[in-house]
Backbone as a ProteinNet text record, in pm:
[ID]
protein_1_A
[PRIMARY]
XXXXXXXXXXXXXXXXXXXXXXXXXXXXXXXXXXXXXXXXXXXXXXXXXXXXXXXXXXXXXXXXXXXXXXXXXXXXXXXXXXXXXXXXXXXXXXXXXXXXXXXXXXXXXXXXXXXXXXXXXXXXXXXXXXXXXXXXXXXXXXXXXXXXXXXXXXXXXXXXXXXXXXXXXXXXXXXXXXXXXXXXXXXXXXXXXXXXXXXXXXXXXXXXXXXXXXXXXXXXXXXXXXXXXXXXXXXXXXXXXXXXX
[TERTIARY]
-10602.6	-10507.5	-10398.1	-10321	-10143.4	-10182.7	-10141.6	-10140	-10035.8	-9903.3	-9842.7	-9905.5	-9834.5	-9882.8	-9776.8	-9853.3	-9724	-9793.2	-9707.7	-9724.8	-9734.2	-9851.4	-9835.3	-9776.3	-9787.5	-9728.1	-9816.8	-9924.6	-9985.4	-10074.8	-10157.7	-10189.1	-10346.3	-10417.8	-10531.2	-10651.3	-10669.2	-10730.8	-10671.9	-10544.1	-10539	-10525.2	-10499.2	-10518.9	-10685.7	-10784.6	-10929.8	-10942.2	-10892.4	-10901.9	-10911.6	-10713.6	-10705.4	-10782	-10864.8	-10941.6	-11082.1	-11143.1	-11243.8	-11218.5	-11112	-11076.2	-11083.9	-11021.5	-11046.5	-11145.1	-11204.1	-11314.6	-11454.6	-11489.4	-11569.1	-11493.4	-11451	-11332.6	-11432.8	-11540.6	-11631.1	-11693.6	-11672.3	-11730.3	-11604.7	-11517.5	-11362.1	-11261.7	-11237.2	-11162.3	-11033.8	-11087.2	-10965.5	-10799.8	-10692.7	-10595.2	-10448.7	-10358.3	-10256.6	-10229.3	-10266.1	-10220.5	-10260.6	-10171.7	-10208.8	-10157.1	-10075.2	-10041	-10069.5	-10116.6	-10137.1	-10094	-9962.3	-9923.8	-9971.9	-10042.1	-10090	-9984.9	-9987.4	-9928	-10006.9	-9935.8	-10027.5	-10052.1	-10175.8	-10128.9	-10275.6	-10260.4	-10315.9	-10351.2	-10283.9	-10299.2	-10236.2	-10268.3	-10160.6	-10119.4	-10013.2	-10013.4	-10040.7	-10073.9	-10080.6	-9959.4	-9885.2	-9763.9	-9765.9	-9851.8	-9847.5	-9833.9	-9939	-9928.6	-9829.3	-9769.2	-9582.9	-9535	-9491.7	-9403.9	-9440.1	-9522.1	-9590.5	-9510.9	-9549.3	-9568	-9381	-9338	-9167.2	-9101.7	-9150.5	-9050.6	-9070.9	-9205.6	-9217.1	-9116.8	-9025.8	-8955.5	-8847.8	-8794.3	-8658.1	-8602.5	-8699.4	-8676.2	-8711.2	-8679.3	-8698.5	-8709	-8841.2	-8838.3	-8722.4	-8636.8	-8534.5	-8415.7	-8474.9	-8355.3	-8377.9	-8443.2	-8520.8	-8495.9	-8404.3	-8339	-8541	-8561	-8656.7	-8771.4	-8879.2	-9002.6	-8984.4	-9043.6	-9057.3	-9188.5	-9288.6	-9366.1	-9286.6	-9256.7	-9176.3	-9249.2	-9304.1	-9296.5	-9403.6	-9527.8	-9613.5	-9552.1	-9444.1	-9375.4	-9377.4	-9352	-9335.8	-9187.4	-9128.2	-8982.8	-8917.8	-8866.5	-8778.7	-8656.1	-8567.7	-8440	-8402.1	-8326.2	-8207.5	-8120.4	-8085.2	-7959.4	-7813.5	-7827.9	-7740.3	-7678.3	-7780.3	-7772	-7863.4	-7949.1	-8000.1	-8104.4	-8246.7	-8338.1	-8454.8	-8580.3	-8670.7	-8761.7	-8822.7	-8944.2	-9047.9	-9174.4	-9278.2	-9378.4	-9472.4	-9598.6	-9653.4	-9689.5	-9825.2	-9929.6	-9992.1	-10084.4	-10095.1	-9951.8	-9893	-9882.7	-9957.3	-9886.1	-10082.3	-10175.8	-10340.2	-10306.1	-10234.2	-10234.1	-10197.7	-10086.2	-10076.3	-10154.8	-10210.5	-10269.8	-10447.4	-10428.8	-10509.7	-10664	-10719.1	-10858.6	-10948.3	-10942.9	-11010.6	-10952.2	-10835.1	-10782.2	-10931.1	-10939.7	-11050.8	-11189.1	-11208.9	-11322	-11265.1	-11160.8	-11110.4	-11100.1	-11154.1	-11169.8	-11056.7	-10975.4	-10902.9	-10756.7	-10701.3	-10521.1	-10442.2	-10539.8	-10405.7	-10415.1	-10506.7	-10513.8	-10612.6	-10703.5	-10786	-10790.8	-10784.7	-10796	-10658	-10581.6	-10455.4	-10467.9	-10328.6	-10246.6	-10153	-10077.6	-9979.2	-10004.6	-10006.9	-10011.8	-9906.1	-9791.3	-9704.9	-9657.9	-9604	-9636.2	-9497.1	-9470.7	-9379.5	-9469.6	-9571.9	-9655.3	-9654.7	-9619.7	-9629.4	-9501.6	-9407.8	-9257.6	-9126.2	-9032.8	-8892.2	-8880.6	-8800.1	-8741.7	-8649.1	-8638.2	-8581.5	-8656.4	-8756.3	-8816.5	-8981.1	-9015.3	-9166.3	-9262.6	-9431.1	-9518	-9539.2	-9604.1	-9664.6	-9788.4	-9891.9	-10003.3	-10051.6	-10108	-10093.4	-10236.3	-10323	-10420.2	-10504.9	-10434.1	-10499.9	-10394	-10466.7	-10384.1	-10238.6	-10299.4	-10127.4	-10023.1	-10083.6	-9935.1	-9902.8	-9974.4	-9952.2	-9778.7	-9843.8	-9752.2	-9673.6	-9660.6	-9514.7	-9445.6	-9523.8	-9432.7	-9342.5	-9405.7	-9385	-9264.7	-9220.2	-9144.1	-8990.4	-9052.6	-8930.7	-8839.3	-8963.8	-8858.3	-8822.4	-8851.5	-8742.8	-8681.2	-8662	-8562.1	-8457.4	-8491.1	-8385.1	-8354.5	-8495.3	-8507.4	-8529.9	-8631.7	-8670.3	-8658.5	-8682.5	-8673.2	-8869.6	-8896.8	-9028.1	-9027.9	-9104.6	-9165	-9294.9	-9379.5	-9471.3	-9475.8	-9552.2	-9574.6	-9649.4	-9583.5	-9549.3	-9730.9	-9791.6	-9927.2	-9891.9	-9805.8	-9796.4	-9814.8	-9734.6	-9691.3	-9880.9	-9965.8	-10070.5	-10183.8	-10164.3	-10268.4	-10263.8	-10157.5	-10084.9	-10106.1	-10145.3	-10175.3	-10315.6	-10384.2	-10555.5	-10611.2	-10530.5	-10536.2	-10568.9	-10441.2	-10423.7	-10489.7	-10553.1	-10654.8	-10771.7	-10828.2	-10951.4	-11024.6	-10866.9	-10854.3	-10897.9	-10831.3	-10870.9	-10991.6	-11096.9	-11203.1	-11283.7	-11270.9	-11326	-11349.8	-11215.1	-11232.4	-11298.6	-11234.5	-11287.7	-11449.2	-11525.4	-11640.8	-11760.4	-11634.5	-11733.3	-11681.8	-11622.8	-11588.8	-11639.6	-11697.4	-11780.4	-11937.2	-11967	-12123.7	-12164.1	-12042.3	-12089.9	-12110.3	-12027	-11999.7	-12190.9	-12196.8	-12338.4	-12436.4	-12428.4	-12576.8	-12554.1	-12445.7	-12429	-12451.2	-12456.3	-12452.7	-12438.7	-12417.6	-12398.4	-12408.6	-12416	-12374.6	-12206.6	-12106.5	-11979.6	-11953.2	-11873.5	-11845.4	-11739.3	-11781.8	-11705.4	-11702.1	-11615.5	-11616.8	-11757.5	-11834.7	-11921.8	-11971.7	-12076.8	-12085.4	-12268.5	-12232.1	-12378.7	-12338.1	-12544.5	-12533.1	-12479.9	-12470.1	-12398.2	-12513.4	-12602.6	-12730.2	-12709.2	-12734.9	-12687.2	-12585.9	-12426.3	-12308.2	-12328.6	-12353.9	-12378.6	-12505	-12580.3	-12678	-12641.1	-12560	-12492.4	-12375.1	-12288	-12217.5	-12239.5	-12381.5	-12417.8	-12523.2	-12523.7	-12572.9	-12460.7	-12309.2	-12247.2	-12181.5	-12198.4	-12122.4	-11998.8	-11927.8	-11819.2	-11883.5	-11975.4	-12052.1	-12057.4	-12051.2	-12084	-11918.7	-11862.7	-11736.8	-11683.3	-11707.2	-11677	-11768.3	-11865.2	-11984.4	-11908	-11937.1	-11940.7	-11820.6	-11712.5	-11547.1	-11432.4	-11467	-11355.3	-11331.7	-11470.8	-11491.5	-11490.9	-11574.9	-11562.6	-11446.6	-11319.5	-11171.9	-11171.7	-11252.7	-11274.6	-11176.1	-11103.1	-11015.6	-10890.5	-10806.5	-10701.7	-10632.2	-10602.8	-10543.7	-10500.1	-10581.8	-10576.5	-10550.2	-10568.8	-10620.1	-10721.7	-10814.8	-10894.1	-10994.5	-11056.7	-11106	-11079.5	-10957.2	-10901.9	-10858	-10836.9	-10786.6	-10910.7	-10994.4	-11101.7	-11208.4	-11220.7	-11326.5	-11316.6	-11427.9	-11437.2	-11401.4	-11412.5	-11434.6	-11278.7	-11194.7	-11126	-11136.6	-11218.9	-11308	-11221.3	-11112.1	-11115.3	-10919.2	-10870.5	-10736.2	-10675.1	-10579.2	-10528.9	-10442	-10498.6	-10408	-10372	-10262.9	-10262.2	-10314.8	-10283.6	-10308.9	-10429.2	-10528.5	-10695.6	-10771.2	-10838.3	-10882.3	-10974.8	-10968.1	-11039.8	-11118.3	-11257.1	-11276	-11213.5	-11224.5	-11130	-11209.2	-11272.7	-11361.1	-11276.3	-11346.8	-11274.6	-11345.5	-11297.5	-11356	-11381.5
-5044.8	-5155.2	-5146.8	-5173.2	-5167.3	-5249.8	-5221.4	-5319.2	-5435.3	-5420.9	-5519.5	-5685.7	-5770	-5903.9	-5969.9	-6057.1	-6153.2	-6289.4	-6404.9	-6574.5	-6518.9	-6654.2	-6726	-6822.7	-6894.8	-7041.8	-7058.7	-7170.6	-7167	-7293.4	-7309.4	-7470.5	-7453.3	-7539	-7580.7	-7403.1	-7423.7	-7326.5	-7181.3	-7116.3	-7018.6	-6976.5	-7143.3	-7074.6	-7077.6	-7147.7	-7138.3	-6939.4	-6896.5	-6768.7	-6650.7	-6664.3	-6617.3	-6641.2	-6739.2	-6758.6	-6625.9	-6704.4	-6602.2	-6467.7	-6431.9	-6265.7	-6211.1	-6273.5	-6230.6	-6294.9	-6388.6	-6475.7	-6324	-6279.6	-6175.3	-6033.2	-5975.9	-5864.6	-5748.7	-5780.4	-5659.4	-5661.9	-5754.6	-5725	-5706.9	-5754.2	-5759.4	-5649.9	-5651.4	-5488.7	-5580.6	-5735.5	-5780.8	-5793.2	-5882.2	-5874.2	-5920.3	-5853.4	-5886.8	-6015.3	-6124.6	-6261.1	-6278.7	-6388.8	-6394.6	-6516.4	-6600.3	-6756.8	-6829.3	-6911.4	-6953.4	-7107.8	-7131.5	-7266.5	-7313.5	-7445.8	-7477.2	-7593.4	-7626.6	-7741	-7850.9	-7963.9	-8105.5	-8091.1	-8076.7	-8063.5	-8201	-8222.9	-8337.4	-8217.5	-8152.5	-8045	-7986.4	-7902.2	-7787.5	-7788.2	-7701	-7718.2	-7593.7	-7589.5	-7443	-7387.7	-7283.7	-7220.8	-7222.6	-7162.6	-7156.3	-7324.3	-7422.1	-7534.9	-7594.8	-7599.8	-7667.1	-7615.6	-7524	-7430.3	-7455.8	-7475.6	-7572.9	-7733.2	-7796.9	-7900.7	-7942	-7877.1	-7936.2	-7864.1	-7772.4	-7701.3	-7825.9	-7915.2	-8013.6	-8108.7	-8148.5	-8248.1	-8122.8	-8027.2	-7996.9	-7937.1	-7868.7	-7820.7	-7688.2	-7593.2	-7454.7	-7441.7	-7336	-7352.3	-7299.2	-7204.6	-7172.1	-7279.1	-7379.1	-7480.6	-7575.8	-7556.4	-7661.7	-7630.8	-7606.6	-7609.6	-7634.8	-7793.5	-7813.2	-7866.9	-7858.1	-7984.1	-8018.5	-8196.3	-8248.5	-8377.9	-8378	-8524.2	-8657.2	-8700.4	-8820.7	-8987.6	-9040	-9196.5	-9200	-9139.7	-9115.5	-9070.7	-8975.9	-8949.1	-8830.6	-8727.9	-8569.9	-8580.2	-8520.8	-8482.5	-8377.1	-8291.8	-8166.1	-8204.9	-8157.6	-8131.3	-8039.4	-8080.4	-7956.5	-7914.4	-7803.4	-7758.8	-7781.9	-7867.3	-7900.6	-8111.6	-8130.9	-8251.1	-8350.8	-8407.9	-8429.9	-8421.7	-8543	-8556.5	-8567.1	-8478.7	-8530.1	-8610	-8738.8	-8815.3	-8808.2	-8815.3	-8864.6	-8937.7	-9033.2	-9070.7	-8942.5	-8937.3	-8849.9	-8866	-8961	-9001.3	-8919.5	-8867.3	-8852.7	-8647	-8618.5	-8496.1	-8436.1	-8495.8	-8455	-8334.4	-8302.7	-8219.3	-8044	-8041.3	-7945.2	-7913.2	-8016.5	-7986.7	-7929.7	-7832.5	-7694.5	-7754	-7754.7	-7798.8	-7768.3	-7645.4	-7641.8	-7725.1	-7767.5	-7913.1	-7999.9	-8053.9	-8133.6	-8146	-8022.1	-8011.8	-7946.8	-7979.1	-7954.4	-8048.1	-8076.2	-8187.3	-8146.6	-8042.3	-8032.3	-8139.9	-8204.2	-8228.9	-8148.4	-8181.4	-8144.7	-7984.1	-7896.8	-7753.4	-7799.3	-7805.7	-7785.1	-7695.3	-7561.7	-7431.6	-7401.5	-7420.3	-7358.1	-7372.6	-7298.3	-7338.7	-7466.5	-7472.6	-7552.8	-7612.9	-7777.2	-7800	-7870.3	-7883.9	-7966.4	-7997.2	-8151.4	-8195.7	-8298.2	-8382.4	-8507.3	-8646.6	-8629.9	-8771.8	-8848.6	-8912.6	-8979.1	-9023.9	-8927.6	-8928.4	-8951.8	-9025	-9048.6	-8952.9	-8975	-8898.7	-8805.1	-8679.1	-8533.7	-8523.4	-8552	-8524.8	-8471.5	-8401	-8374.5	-8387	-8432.9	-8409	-8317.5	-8295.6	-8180.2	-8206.8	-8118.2	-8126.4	-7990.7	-7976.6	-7891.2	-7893.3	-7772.2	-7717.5	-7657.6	-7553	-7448.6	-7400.8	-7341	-7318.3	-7218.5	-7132.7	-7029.7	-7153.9	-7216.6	-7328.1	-7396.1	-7445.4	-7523.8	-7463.5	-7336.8	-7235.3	-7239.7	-7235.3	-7190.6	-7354	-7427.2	-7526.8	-7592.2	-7585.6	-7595.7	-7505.2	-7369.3	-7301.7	-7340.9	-7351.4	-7408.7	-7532.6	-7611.1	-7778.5	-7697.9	-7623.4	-7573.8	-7504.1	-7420	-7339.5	-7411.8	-7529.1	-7653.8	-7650	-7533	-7494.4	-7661.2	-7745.4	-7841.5	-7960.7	-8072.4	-8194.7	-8264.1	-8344.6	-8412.1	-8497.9	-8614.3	-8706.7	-8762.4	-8837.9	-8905.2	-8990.6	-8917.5	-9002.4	-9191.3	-9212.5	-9362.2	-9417.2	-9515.9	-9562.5	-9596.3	-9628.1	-9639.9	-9544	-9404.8	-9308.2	-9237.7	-9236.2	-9185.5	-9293.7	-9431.9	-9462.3	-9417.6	-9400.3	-9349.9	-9215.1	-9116.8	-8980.3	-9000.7	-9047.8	-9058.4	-9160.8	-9212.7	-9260.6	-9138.1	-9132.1	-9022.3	-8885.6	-8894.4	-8759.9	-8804	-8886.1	-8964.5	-8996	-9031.2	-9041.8	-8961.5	-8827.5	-8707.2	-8654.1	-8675.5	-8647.1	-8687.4	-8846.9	-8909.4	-8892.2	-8905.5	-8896.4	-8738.3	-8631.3	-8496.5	-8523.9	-8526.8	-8518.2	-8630.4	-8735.5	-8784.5	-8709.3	-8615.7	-8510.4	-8408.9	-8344.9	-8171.2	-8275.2	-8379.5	-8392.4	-8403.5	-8532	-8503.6	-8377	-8327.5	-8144.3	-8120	-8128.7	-8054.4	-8116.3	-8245.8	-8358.1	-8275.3	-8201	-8233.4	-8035.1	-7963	-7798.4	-7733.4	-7636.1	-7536.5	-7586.5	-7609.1	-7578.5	-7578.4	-7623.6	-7611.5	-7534.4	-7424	-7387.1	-7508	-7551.6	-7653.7	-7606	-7692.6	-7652.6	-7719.3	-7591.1	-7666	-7617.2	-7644.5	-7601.9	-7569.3	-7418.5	-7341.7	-7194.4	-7189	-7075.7	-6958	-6897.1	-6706.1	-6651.9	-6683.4	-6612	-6656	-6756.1	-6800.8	-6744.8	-6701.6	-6719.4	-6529.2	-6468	-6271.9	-6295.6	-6340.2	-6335.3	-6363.7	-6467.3	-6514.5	-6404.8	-6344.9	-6258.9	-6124.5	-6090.2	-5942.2	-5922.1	-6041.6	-6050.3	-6076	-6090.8	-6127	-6022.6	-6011.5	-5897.8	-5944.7	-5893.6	-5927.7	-6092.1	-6030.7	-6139.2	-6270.9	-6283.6	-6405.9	-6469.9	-6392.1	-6416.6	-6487.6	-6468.7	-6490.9	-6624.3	-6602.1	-6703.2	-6833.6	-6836.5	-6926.8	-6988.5	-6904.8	-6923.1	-6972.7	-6797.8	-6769	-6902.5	-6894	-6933.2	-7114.2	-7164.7	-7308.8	-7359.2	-7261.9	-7318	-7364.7	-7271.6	-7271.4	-7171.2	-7079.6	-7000.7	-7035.6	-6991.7	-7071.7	-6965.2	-6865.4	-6750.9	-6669	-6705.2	-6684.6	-6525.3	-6442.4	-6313.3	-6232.5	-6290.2	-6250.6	-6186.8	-6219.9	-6106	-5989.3	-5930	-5786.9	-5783.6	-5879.6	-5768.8	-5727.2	-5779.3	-5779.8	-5648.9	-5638.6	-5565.5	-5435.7	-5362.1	-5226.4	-5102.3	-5155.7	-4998.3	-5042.2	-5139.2	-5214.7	-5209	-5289.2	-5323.7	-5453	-5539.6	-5650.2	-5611.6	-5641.3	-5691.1	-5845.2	-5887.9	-6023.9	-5988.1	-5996.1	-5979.2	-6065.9	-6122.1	-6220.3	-6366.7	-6376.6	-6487.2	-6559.7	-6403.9	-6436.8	-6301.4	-6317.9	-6191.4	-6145	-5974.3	-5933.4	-5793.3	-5758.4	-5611	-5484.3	-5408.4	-5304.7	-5173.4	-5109.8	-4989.6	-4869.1	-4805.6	-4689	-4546.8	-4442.1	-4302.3	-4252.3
2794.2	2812.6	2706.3	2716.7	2663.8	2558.9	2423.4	2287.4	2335	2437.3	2438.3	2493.2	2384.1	2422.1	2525.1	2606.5	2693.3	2699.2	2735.8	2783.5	2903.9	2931.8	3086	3111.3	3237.9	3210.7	3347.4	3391.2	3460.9	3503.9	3634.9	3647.5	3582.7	3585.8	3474.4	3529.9	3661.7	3741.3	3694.6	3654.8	3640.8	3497.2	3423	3303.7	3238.8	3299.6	3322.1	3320.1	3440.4	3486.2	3377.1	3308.7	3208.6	3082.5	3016.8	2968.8	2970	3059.7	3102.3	3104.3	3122.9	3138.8	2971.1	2866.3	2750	2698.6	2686.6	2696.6	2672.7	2828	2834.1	2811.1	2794.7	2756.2	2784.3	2686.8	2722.9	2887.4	2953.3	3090.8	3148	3111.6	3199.1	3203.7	3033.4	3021	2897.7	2953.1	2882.4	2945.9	2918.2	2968.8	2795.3	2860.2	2738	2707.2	2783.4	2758.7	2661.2	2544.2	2415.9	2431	2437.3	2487	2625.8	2625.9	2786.4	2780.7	2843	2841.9	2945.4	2983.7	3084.7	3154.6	3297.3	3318.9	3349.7	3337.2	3399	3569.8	3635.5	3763.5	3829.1	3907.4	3974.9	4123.8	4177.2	4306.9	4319.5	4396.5	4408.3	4578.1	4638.6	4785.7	4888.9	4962	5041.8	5106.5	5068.5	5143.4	5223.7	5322.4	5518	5532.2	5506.2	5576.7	5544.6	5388	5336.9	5432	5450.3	5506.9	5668.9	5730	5869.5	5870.1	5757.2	5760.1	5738.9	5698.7	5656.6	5767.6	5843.8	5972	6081	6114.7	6176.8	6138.7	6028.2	6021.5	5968	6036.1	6052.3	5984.8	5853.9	5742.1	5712.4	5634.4	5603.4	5468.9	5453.5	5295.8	5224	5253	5209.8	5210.5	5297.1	5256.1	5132.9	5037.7	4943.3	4845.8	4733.8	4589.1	4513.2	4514	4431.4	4505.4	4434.4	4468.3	4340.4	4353.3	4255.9	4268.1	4203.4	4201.9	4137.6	4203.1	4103.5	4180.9	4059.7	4112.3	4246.7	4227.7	4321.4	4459.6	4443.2	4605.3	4572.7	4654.7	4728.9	4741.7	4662.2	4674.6	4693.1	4778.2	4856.4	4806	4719	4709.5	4718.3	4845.8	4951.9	4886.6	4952.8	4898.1	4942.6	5054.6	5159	5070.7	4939.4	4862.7	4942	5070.2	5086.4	5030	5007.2	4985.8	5040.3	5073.9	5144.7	5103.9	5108.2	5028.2	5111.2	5103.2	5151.2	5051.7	5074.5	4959.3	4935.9	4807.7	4761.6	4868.6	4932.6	5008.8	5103.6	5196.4	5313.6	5282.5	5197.9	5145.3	5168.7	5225.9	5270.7	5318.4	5454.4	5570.9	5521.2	5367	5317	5187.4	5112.3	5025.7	4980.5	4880.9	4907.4	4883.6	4956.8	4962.1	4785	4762.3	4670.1	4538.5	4545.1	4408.4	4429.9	4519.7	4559.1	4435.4	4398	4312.9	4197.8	4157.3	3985.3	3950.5	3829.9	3746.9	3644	3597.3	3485.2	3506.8	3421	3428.4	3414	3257.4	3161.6	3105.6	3172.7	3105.2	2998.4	2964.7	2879.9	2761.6	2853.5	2743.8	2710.2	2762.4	2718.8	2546.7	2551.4	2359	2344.7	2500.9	2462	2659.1	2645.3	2771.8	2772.3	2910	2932.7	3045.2	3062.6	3175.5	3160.6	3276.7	3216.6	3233.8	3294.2	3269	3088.1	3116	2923	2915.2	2940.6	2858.3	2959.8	2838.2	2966.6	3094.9	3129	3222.1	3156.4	3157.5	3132.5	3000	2972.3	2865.7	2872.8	2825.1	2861.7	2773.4	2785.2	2719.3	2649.8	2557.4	2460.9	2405.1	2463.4	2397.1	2358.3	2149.5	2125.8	2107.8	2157.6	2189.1	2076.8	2038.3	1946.9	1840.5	1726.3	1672	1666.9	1748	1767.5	1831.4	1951.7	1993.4	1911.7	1766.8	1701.6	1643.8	1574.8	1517.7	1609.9	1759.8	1838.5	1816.1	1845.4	1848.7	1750.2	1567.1	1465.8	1458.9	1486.8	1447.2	1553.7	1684.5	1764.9	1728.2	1672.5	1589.2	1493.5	1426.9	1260.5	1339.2	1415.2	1469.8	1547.4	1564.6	1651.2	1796.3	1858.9	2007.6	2097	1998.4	2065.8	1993.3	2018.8	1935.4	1965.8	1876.3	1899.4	1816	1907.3	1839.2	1896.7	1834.6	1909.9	2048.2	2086	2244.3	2211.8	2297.2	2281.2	2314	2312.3	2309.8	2508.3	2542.7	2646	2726.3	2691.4	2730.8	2738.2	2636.8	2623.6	2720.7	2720.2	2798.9	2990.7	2995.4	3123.2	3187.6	3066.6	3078.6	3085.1	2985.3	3025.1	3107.2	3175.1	3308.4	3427.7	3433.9	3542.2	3521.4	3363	3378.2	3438.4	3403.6	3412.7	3564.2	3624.4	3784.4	3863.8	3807.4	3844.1	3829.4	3683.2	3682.3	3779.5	3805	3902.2	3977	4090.8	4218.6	4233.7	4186.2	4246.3	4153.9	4098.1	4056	4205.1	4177.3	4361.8	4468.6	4466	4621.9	4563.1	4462.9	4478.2	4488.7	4391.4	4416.3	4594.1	4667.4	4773	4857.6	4838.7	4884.3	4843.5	4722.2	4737.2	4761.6	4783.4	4865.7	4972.9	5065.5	5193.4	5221.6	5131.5	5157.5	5044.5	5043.6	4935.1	4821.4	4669.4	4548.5	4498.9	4473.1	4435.5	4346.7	4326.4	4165.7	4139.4	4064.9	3912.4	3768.8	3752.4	3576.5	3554.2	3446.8	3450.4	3276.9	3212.6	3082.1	3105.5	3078.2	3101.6	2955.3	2980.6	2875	2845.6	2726.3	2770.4	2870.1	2840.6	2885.3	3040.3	3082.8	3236.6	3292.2	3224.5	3271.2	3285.1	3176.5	3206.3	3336.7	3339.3	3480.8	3622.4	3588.6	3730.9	3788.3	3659.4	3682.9	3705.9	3689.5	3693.7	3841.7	3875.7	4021.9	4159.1	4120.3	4185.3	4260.1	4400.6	4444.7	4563.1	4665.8	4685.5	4785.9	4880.5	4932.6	4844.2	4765.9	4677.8	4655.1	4639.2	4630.1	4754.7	4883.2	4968.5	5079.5	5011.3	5074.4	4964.9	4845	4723.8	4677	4722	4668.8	4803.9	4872.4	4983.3	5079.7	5153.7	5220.2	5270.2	5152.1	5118.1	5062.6	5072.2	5024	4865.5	4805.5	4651.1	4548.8	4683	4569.8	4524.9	4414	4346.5	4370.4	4356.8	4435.5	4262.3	4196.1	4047.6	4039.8	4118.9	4127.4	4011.8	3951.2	3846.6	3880.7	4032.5	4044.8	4106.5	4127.3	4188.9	4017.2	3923.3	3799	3737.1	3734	3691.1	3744.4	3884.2	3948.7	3865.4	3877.7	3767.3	3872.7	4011.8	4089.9	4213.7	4173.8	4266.9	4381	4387.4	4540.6	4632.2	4492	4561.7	4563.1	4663.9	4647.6	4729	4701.1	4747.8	4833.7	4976.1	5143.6	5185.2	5185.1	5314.9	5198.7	5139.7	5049.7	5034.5	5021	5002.6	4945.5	4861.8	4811.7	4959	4994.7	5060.7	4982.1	5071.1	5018.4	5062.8	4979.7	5052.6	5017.7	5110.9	5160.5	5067.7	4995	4893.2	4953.8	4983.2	5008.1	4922.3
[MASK]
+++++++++++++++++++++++++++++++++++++++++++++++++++++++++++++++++++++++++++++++++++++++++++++++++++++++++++++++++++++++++++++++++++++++++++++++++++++++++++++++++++++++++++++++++++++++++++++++++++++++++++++++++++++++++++++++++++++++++++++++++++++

């Protein structure tokens, strides 16, 4: 692997991913990421069904400048200056099943998580993680890249709200998931000894019974970087196996 280092910038699920990849290094091979900024994410959405779901009301994804969450609404800004709104509520039909059973917000593992929940408007959260983000962020205010101050008591009960929410509700949607079938992968906190066993029994089948299948994948691609004999690649916006001669 290349001595060069690089950032990510990524939602709670892929910077989980990257974690684990240097995390186990000796089972993995390791990857160059050396910063991992995480974002605040509540869900994520599925491309085919957005891209379904906004051609039904007249729209093309190429016609859409931005998305934006604002003010519990789903916001499309066109490029034509028009606005599309819908509720968050109203946004079920595209959104990616496996959010359902993530309990993360705010990035957990990251170095540096950021989000705009907490803070004015054109202004964003900062939560500093570990110590290298500490260092990036410290050097950006002396360098005069950024400005900071403390997040307001308001601004913070508002964020561990809406983390909390999140723990919630998805922790009562994977337990029922498993009263009702399978086992969920969740974040979950188990031994080294458990976590090398579970992983040294896992073959593509498992991947696909345990992940694929039950709408558990994040499209993280960790395991095609990961596999030792590259067995796995991401087709069609799903890891598949792929038969080697």
């Amino acid at each position: 692997m290349s001595n060069k280092k690089t950032a990510m910038v990524g939602t709670p699920c892929q910077i989980l991913a990257a974690t684990k990849i240097n995390r186990y290094e000796e089972k993995t091979g390791g990857s160059p990421i050396d910063v991992k900024i995480g974002l605040f994410c509540m869900e994520n959405f599925s491309y085919q069904y957005l891209k379904r779901y906004l051609k039904s009301r007249d729209i093309e994804l190429f016609e859409v400048k931005e998305f934006r969450i604002e003010k519990g609404q789903f916001v499309a800004y066109l490029i034509d200056g028009n606005v599309f709104r819908i509720p968050i509520a109203e946004t079920e039909p595209f959104t990616r099943k496996n959010c359902h059973i993530c309990t993360d917000y705010t990035s957990d593992v990251s170095d540096i998580s950021v989000g705009s929940v907490g803070s004015p408007k054109y202004h964003s959260t900062v939560i500093v993680r570990s110590q290298k983000g500490k260092q990036i962020i410290d050097a950006c205010i002396a360098e005069g890249y950024i400005e900071a101050e403390a997040i307001s008591r308001k601004g913070q009960d508002l964020l561990e709200k809406i983390a909390n929410q999140k723990i919630s509700k998805n922790t009562r949607i994977y337990k029922k998931r498993e009263a009702i079938g399978r086992p969920v992968l969740s974040k979950r906190q188990i031994s080294e000894e458990e976590f090398y066993d579970e992983c040294g029994k896992c073959q593509f089948d498992n991947l696909q019974n345990d992940v694929i299948s039950v709408g558990s994948c994040v499209l993280c691609g960790a395991c095609e970087y990961v596999c030792p004999i590259d067995a796995i690649q991401i087709n069609n916006r799903k890891p598949v196996s792929v038969k080697r001669m």
